[in-house]
Structures are given as C-alpha cells and as structure tokens.
N, CA and C atoms as an extended XYZ file, in Angstrom:
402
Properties=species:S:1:pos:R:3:atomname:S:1:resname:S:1:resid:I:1 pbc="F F F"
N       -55.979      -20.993       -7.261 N   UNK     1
C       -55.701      -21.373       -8.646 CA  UNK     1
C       -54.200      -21.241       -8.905 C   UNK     1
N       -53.930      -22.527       -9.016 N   UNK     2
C       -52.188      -22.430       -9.853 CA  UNK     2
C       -51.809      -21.287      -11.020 C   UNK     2
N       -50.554      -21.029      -11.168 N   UNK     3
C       -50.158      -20.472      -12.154 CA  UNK     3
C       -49.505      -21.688      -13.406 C   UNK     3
N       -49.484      -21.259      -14.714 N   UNK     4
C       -49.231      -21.879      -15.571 CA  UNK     4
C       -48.048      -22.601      -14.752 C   UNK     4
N       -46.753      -22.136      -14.439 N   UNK     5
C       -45.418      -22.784      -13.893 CA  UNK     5
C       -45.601      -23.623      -12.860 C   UNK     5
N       -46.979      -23.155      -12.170 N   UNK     6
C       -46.651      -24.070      -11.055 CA  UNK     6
C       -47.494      -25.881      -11.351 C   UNK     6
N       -48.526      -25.732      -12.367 N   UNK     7
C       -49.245      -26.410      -12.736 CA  UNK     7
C       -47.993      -27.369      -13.198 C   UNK     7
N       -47.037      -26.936      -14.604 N   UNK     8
C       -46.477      -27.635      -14.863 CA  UNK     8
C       -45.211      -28.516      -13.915 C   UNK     8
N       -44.909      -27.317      -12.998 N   UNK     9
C       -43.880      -27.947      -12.088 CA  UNK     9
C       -44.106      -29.260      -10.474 C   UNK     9
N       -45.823      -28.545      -10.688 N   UNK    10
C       -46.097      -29.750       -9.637 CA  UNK    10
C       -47.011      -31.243      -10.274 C   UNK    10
N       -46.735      -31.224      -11.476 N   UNK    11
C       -47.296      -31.836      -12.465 CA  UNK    11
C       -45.932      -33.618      -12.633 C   UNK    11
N       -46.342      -34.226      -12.755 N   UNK    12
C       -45.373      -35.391      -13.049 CA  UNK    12
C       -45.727      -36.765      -14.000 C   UNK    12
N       -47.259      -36.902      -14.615 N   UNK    13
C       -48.296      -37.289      -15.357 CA  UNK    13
C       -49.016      -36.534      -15.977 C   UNK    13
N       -48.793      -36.107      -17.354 N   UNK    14
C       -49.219      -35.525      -17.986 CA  UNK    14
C       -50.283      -36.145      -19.643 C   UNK    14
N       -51.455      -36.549      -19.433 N   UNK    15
C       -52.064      -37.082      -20.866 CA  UNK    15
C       -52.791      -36.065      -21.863 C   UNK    15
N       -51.743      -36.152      -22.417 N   UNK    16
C       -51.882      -35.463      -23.811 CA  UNK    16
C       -53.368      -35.624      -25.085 C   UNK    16
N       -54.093      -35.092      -24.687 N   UNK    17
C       -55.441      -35.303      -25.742 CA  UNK    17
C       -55.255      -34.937      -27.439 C   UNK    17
N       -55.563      -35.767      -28.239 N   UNK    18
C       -55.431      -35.026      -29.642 CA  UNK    18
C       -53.217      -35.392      -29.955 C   UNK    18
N       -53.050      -36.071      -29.283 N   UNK    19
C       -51.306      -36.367      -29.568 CA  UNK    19
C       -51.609      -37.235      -31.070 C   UNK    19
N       -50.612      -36.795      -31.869 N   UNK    20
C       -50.643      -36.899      -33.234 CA  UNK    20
C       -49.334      -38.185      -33.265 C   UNK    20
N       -49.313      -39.038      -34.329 N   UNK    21
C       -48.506      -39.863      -34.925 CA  UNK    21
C       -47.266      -38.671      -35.206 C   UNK    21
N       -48.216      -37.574      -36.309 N   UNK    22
C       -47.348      -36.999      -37.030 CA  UNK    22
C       -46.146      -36.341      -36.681 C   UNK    22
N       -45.222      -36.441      -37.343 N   UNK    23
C       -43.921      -35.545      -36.364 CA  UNK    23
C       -43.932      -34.037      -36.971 C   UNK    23
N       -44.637      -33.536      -38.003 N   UNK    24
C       -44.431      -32.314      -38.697 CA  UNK    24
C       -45.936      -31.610      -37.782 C   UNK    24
N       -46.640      -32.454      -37.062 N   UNK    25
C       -47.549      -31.686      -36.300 CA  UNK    25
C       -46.874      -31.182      -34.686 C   UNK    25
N       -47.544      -30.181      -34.407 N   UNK    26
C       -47.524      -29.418      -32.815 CA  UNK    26
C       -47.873      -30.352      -31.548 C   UNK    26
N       -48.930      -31.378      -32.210 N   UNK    27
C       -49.842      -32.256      -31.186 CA  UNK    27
C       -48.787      -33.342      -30.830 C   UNK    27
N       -47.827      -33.547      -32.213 N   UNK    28
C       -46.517      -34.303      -31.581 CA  UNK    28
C       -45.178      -34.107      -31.238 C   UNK    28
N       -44.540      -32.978      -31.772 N   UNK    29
C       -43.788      -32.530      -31.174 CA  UNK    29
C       -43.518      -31.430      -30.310 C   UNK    29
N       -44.442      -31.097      -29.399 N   UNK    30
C       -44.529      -30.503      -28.264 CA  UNK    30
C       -44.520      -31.374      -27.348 C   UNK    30
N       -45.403      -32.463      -27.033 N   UNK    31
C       -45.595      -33.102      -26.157 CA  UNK    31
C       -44.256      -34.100      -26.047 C   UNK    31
N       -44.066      -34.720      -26.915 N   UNK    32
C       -42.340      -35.254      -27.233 CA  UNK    32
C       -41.193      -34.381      -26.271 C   UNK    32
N       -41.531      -32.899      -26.986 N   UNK    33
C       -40.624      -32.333      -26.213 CA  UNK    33
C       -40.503      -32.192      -24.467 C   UNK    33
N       -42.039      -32.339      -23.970 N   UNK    34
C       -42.211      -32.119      -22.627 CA  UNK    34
C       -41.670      -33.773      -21.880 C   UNK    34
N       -42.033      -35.146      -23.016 N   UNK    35
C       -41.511      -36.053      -22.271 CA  UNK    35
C       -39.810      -36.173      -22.581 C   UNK    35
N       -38.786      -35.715      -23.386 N   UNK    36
C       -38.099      -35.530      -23.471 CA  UNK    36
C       -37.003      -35.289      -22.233 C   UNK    36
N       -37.724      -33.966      -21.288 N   UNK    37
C       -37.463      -33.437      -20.052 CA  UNK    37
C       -38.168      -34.002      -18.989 C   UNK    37
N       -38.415      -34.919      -19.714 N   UNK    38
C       -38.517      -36.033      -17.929 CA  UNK    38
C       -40.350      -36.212      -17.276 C   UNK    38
N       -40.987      -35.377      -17.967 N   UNK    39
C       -42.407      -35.559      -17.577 CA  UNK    39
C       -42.676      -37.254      -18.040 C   UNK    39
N       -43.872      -38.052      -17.353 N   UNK    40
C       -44.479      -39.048      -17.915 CA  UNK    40
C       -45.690      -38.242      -18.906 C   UNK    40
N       -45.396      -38.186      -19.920 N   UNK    41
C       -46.488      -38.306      -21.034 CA  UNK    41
C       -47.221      -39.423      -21.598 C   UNK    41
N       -48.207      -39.620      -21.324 N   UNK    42
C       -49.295      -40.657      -21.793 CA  UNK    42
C       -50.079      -39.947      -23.399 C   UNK    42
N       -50.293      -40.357      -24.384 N   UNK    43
C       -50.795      -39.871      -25.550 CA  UNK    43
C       -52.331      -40.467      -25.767 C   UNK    43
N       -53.284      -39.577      -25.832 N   UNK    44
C       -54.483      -40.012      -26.041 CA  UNK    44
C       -54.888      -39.748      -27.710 C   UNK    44
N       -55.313      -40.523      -28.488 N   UNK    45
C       -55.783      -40.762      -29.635 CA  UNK    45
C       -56.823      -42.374      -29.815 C   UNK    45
N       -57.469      -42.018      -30.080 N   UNK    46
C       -58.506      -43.583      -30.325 CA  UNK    46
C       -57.846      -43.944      -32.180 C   UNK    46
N       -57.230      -43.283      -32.641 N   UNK    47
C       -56.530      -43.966      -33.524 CA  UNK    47
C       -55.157      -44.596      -33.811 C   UNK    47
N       -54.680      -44.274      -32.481 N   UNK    48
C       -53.226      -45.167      -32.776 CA  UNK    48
C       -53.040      -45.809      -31.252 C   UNK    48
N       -52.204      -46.921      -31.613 N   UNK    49
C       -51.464      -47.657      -29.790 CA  UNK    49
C       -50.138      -47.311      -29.352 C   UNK    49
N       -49.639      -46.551      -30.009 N   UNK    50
C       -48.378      -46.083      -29.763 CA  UNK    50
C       -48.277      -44.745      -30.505 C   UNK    50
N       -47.118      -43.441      -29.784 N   UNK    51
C       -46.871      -42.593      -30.220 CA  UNK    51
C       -45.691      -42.127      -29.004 C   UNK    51
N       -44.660      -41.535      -29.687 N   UNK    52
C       -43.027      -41.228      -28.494 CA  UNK    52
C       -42.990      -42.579      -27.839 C   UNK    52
N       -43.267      -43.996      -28.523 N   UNK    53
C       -42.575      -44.921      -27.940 CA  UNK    53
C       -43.758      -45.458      -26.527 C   UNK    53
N       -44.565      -44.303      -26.453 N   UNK    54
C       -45.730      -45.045      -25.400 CA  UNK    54
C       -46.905      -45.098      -25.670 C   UNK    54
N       -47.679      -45.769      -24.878 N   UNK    55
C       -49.171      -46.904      -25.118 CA  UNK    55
C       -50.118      -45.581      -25.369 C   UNK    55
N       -50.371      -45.568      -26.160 N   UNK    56
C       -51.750      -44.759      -26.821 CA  UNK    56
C       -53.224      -45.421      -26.187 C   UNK    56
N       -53.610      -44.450      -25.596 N   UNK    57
C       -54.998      -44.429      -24.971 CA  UNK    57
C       -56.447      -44.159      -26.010 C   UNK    57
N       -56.928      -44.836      -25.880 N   UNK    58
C       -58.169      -44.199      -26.790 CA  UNK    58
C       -59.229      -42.951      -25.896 C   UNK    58
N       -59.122      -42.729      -24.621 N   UNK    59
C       -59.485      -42.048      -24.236 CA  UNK    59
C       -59.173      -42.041      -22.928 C   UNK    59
N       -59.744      -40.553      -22.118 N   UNK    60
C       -58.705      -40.533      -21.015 CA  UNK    60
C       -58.947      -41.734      -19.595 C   UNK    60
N       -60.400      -41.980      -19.731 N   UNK    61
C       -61.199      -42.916      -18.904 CA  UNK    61
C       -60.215      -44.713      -19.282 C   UNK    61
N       -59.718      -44.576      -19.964 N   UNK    62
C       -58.908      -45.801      -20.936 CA  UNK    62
C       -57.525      -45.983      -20.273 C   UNK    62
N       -56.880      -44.793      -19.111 N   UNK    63
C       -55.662      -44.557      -18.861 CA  UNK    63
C       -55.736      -45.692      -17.134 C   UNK    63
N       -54.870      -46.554      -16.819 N   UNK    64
C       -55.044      -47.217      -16.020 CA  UNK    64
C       -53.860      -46.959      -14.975 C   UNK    64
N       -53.399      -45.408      -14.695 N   UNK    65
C       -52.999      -45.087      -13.755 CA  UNK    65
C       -53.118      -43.237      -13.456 C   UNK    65
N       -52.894      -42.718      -12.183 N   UNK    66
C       -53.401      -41.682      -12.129 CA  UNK    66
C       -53.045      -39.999      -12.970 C   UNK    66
N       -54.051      -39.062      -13.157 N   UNK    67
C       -53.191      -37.931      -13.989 CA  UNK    67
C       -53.067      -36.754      -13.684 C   UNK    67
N       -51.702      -36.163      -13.875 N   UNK    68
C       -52.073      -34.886      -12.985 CA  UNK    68
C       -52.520      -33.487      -13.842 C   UNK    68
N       -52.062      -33.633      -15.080 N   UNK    69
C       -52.804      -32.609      -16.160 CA  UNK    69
C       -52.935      -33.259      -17.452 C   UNK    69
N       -54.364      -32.396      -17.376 N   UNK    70
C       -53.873      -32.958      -19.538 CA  UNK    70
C       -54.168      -31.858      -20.160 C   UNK    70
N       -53.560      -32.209      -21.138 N   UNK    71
C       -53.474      -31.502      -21.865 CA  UNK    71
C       -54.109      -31.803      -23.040 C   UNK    71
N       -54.549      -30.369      -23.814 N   UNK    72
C       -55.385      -30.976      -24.957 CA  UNK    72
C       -55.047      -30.267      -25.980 C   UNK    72
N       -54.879      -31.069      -27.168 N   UNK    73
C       -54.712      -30.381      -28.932 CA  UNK    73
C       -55.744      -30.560      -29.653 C   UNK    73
N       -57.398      -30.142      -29.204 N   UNK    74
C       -58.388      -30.478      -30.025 CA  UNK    74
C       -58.977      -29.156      -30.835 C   UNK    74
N       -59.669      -29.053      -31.097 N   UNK    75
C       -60.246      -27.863      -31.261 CA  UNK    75
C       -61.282      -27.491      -30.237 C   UNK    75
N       -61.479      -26.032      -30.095 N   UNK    76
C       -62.257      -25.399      -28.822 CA  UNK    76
C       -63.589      -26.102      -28.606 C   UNK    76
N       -64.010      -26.340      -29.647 N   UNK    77
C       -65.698      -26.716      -29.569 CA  UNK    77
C       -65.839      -28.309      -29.138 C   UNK    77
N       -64.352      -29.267      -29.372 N   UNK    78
C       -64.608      -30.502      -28.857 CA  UNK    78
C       -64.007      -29.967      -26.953 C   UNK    78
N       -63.458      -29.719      -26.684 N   UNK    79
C       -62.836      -29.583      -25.510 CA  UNK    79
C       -63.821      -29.314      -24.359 C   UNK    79
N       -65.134      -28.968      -24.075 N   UNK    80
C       -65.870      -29.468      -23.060 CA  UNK    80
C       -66.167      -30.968      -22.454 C   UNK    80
N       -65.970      -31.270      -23.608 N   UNK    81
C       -66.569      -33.181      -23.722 CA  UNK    81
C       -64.955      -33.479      -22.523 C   UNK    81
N       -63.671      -33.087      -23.155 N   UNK    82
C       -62.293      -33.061      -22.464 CA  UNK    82
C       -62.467      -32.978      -20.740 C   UNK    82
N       -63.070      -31.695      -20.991 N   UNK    83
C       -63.235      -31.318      -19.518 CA  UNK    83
C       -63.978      -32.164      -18.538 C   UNK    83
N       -64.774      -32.431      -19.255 N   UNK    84
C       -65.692      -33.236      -18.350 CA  UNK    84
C       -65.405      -35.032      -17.995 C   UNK    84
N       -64.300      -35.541      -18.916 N   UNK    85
C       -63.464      -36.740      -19.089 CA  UNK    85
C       -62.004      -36.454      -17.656 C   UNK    85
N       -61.523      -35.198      -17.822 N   UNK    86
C       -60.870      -34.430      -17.091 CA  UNK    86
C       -61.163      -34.563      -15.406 C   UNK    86
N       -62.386      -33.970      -15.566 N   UNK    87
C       -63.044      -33.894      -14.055 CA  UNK    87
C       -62.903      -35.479      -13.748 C   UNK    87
N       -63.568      -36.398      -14.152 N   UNK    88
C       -64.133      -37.501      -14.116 CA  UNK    88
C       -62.680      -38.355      -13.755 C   UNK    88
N       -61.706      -38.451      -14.535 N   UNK    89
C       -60.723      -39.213      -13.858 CA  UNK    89
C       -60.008      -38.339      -12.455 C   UNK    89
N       -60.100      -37.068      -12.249 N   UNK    90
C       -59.678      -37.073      -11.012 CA  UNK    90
C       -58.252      -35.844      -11.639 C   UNK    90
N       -58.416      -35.358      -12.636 N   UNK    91
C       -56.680      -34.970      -13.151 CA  UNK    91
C       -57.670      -33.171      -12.127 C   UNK    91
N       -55.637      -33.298      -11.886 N   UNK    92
C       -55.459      -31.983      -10.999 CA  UNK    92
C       -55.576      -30.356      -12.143 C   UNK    92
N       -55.674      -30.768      -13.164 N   UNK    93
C       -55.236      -29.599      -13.990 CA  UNK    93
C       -55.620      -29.879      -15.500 C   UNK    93
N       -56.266      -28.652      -15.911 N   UNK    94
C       -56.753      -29.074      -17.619 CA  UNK    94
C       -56.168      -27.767      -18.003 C   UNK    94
N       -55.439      -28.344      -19.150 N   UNK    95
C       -54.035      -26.802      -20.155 CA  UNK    95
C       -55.023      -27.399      -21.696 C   UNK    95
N       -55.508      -26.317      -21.948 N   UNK    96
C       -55.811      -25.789      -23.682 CA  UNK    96
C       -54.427      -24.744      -24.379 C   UNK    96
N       -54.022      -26.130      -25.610 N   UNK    97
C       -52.638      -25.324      -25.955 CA  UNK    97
C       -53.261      -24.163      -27.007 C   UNK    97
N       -52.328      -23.420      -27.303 N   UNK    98
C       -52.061      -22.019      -27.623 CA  UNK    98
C       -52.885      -21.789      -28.915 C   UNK    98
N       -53.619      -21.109      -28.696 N   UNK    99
C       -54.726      -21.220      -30.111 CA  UNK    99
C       -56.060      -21.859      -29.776 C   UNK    99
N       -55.876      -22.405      -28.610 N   UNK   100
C       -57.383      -23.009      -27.879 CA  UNK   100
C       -57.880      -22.426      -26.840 C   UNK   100
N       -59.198      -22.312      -27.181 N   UNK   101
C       -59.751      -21.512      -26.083 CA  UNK   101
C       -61.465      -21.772      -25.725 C   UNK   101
N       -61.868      -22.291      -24.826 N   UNK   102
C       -63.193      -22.323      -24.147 CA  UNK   102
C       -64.025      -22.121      -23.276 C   UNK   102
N       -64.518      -21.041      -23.214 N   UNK   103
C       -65.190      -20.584      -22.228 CA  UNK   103
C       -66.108      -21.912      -21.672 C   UNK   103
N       -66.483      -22.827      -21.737 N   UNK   104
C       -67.220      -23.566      -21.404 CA  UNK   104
C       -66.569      -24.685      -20.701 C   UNK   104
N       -65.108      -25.067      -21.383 N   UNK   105
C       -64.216      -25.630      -20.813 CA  UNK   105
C       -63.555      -25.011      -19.135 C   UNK   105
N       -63.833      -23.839      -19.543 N   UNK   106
C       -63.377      -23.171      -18.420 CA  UNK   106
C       -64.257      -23.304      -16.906 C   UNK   106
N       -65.295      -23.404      -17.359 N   UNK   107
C       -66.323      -23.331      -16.135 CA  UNK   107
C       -66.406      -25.279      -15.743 C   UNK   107
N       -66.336      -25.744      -16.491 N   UNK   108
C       -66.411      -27.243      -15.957 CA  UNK   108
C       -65.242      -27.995      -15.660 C   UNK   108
N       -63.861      -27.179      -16.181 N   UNK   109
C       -62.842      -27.716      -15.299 CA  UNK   109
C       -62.934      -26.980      -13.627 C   UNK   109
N       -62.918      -25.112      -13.337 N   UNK   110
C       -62.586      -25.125      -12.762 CA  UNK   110
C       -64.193      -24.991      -11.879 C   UNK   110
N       -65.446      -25.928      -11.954 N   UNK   111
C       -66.439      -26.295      -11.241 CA  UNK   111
C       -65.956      -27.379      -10.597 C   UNK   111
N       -65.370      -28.415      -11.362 N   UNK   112
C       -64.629      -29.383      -10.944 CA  UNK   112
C       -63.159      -29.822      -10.351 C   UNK   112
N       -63.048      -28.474       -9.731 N   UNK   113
C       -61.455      -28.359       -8.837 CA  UNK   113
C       -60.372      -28.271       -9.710 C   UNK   113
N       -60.608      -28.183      -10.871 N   UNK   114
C       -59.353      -28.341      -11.735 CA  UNK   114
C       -58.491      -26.593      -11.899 C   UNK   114
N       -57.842      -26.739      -12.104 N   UNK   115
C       -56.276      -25.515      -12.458 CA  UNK   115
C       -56.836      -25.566      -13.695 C   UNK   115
N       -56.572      -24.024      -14.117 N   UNK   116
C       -56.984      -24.278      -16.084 CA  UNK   116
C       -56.186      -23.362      -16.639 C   UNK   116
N       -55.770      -23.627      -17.478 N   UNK   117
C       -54.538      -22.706      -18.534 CA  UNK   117
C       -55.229      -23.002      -20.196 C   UNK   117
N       -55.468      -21.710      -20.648 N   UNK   118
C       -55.752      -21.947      -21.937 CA  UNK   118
C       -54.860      -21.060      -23.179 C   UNK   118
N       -55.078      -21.466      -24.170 N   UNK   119
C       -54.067      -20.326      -25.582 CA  UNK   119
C       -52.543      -20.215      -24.749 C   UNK   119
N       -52.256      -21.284      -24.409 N   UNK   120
C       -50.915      -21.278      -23.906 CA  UNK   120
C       -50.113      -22.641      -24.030 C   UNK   120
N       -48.910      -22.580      -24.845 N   UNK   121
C       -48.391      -23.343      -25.297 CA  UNK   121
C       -47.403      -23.834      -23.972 C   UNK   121
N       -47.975      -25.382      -24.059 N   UNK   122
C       -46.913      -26.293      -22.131 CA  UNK   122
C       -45.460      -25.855      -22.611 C   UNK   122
N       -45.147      -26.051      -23.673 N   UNK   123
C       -43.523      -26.057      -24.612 CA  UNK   123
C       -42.709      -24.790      -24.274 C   UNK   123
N       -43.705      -23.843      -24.424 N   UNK   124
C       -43.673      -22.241      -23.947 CA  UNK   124
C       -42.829      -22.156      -22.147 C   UNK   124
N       -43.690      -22.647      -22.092 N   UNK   125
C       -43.723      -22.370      -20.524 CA  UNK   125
C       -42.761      -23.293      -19.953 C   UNK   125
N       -42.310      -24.487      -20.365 N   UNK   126
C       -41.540      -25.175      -19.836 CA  UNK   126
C       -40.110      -24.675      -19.979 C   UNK   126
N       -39.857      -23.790      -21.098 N   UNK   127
C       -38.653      -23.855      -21.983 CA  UNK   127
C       -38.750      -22.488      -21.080 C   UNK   127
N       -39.487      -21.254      -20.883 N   UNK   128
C       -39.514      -19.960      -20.317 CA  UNK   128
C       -38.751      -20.042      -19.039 C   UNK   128
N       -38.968      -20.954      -18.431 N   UNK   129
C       -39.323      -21.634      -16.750 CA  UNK   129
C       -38.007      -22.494      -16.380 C   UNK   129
N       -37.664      -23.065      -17.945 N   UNK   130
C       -36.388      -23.812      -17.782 CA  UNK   130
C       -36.944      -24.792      -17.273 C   UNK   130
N       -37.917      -25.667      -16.777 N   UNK   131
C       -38.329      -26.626      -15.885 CA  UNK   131
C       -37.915      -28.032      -17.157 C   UNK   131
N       -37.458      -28.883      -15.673 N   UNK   132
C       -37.193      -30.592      -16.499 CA  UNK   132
C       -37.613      -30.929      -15.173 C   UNK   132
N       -37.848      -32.302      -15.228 N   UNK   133
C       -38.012      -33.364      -13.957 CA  UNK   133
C       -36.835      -34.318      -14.357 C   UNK   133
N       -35.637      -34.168      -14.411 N   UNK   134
C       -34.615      -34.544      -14.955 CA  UNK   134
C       -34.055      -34.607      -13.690 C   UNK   134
C-alpha cells in the first residue's frame, strides 16, 4: 500500500469526483490548485461540461482515457457507489478528501487493488511534499 506522497507523486491523471463550478467551494479550488502544478485533472460532475478550462465528465465510466487516482468531494455515504466506478475503470488509487471518510469505501477500493487515502486533503499533501509535475 502506497503512502499518501507516493500515491500523489506516482500519480499523473487525476479525476476529480464532486469538482464544483464554484470558485468559493474546496471541490474547486483544490483541485485547480493540484492542476495548476502540472497534474492532468479531469473534473467529474453530471452537471456541468466544463470546469478549470477542462471537459467535465458526467461520470467516471464517461472519461475516455486512462486514470491514475481520483479523487472524491462527495459525501461519505455516496462514496462506495465511487469506489466501485473506481475499481471498474482500472484507477490505481481512490483519495477521500479531508472530512471524508468510509469504511465501506475502504474495503472495495482496497478489495479492488486500489491505494486508499481518506480525511486527507490532496492540497495538503502536495503543498507539505512540495510536489509539482512541473
């Protein structure tokens, strides 16, 4: 099992679950900030086609190239359904940001080979770590 740093550092496709339009939300400017420093961020929302300037996914099965984590801003009780969308495309790694947490998520990412980081903010760890793909 990866550590949070290494998840993010061997990470280079990252789809963001729950990525917000809003700029006064966390769901959008965190993830902003991670593509900022050079990650590919893909934004999943079934309500918008764009968000940071790229193609909004309605879901992760919807993404038409490969992922290496996602990340999710949902609440705990939707985030199994995540996991199991997670497993299913093949992503190396499922991160529940900081304030999220699922025991249930936990067992079906890492049943399904996945790295799992939960109640931990990517923004945190990137900025701790100093990491860019820059």
């Amino acid at each position: 099992m990866r550590t949070a740093e290494q998840i993010l550092r061997e990470s280079t496709t990252i789809a963001v679950v729950g990525a917000s339009r809003n700029p006064g939300k966390e769901a959008h400017s965190v993830p902003q900030q991670i593509l900022r420093h050079g990650w590919r961020v893909i934004p999943v929302n079934p309500h918008a086609t764009e968000i940071w300037g790229q193609t909004c996914y309605p879901t992760l099965a919807d993404i038409p190239e490969p992922v290496d984590l996602v990340n999710v801003f949902r609440p705990g009780p939707e985030t199994p359904d995540v996991a199991r969308q997670a497993v299913a495309i093949g992503a190396k790694a499922l991160w529940l940001q900081q304030g999220i947490t699922s025991a249930e998520s936990r067992k079906i990412a890492e049943d399904g080979g996945l790295d799992y980081v939960e109640d931990y903010c990517i923004a945190v760890e990137r900025a701790l770590r100093a990491l860019s793909r820059r």
